[in-house]
N, C-alpha and C positions, 0 to 999 in steps of 0.2 A: 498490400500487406507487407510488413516489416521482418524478419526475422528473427530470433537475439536468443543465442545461446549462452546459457549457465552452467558449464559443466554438464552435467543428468538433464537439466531445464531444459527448452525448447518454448520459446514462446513467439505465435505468431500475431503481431499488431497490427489492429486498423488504426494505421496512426491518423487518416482523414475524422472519421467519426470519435475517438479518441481527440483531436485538437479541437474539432470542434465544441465537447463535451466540456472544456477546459474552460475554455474561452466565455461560458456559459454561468461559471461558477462563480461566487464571492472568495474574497481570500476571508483568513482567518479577521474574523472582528472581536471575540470576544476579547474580553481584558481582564481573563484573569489569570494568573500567574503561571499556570500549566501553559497554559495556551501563549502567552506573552515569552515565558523563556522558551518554549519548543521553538518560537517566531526569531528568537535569537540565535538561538543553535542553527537553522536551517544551512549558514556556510561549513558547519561540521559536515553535516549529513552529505550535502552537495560533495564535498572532496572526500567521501566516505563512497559513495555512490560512482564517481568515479564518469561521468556521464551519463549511464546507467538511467538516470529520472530525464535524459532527453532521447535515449534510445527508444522509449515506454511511451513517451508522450507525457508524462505529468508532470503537473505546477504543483511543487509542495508550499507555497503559499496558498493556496485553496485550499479552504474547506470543503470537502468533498462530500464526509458524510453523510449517509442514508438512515432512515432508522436506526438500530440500535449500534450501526458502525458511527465510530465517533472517535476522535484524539481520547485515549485512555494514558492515564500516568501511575505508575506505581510505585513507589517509594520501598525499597530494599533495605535492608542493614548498612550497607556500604555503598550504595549506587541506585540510581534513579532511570527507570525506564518509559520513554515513550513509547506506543502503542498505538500508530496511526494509519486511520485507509487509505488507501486512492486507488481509482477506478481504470481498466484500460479495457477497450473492447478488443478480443481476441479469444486466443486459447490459448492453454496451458499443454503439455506434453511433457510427461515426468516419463524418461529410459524409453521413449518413443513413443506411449500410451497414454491417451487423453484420458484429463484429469475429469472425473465425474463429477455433476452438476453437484454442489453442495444441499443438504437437506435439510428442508424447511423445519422452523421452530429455534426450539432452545438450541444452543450451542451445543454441538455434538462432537463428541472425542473422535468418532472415528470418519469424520468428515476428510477429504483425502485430498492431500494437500502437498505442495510442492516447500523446502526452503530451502537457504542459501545462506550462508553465511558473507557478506561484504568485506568486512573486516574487523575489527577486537568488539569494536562497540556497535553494528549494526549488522543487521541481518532482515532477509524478505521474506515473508511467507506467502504465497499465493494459494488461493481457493477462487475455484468456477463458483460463481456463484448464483442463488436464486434468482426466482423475475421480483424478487423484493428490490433489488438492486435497479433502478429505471434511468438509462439512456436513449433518447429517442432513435428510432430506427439501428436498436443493437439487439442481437437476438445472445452474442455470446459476452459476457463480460466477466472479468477477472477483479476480486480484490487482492491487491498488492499492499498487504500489511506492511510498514516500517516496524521495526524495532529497535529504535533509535538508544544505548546507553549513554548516561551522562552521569556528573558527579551531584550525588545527594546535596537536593535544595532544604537548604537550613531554614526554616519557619521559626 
């Protein structure tokens, strides 16, 4: 197990079952345009992240997602935001106190969650999450939301 502290954060990584997970995935194939410039950006993210995504174990050229976790994009007045999973097996620890499993179903407000702010334009959100989430032989698994900003894609 790995350790990696966030300020408040405390996150503890299997980075074995974590690499191995990785290594398991496809990268991003779709082509279209959400998915194509997040694929360009990823040198932003990378020196945003600061090494950060090799402390954690994850390939953000993999597509990671599980059901309804998926690359989301949302288009702002003045800026464009990414919305991406990736998965690490461990736990999360928010001021010393593990973070409860996330609850099944719709999307819930008061799901309890750890964030972080990286810098201007990214930030992590992490939630424990359900056995909807499936790594082979991981009983605890974290999704580590990106929140990648960027400048609004002109259509």
């Amino acid at each position: 197990m790995k350790t990696i502290k966030l300020d408040n954060i405390t996150l503890e990584i299997d980075e074995i079952r974590t690499e191995k997970f990785y290594k398991t995935q496809n990268i991003f194939v779709c082509d279209c345009s959400d998915c194509v410039n997040y694929l360009s950006k990823i040198p932003d993210v990378l020196n945003s992240l600061n090494g950060i995504d090799k402390n954690l174990g994850i390939d953000l050229k993999k597509a990671v997602g599980q059901g309804m976790d998926e690359l989301m994009p949302h288009d702002f007045e003045d800026y464009h935001l990414y919305v991406i999973p990736y998965y690490v097996v461990g736990k999360c620890f928010l001021n010393g106190i593990e973070l409860e499993k996330e609850l099944s179903g719709p999307i819930c407000t008061n799901t309890k969650r750890a964030e972080k702010k990286l810098s201007e334009n990214l930030s992590i959100t992490i939630i424990n999450t359900t056995e909807s989430i499936e790594i082979e032989n991981a009983e605890n698994i974290l999704t580590i939301w990106l929140e990648f900003k960027t400048e609004l894609i002109k259509k």
